[in-house]
C-alpha positions in Angstrom: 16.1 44.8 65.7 17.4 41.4 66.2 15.7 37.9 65.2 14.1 36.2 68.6 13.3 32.5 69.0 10.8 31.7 71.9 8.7 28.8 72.7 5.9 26.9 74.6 3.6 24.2 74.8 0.3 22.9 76.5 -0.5 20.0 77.9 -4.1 19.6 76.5 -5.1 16.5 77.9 -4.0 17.6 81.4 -5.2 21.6 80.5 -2.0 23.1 81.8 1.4 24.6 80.4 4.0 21.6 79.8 6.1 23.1 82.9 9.3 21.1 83.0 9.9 19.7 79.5 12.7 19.6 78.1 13.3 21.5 74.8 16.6 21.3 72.9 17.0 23.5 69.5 19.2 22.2 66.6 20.7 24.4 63.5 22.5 22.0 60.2 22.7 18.9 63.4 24.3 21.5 66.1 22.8 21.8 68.9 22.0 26.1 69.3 20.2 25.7 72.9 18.8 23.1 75.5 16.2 24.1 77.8 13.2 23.3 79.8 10.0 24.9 79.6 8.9 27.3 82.5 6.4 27.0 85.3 4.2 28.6 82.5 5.7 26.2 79.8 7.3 28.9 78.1 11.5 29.5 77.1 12.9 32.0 75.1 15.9 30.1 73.1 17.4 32.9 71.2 17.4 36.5 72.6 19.1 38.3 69.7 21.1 36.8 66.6 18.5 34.2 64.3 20.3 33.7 61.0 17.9 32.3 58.1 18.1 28.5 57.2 16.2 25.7 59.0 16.4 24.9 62.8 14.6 22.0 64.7 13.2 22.1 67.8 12.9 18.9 70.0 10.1 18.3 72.8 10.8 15.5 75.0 7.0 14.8 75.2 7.2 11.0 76.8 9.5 11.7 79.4 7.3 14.9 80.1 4.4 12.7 80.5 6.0 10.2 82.8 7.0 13.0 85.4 3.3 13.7 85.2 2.5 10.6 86.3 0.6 9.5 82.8 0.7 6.0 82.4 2.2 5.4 78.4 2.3 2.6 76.1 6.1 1.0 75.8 7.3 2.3 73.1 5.4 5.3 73.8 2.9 6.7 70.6 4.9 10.0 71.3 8.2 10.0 71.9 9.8 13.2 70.7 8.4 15.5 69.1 10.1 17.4 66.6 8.9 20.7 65.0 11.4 21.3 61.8 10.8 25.3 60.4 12.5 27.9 58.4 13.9 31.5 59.3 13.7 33.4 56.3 13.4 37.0 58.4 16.6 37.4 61.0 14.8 40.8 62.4 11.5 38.9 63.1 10.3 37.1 66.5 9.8 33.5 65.6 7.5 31.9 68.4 7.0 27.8 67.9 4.3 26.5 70.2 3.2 22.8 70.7 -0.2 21.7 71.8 0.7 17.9 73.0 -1.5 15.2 74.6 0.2 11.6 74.8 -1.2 10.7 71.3 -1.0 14.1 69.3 0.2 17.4 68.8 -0.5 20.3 66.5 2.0 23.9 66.1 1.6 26.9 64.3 3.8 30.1 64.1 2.8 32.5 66.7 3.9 36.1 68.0 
């Protein structure tokens, strides 16, 4: 079996996936993937072929919010949001999901 990277977030002020957003995923400051979410905010960023060590993944939550139509603060609260995790298993499925409003965020590791 072969390590899997997938993804998504929910717009919990609005109650909807975050369809559109951009996602970019980063490995020791290399960009691995870029990426936007889904019409059900979802995105599957590596299919086969996770090695262990640290990754980043970066939500482009403002610019999200703008094409929404939500009216932000300049700067915005939220700009991007970044969700830095470990791989310690390259067999497992890593999923990384983001619950995002305009002013907060929460994640967890999923399946």
């Amino acid at each position: 079996m072969a390590g899997k990277l997938t993804t998504h977030a929910l717009d919990t002020a609005a109650g909807r996936p975050a369809a559109g957003m951009a996602v970019r995923l980063t490995r020791a400051g290399a960009v691995l993937a870029e990426t936007q979410l889904d019409a059900q905010g979802r995105a599957v960023l590596v299919e086969n072929g996770l090695v262990p060590g640290a990754y980043e993944l970066v939500f482009a939550v403002a610019d999200y919010h703008r094409g929404q139509g939500v009216a932000l603060t300049d700067p915005p609260f939220l700009d991007a949001v970044t969700i830095a995790f470990g791989v310690s298993d390259a067999d497992a499925h890593y999923h990384v999901p983001l619950l995002v409003s305009p002013y907060g965020y929460s994640t967890y590791r999923g399946s």
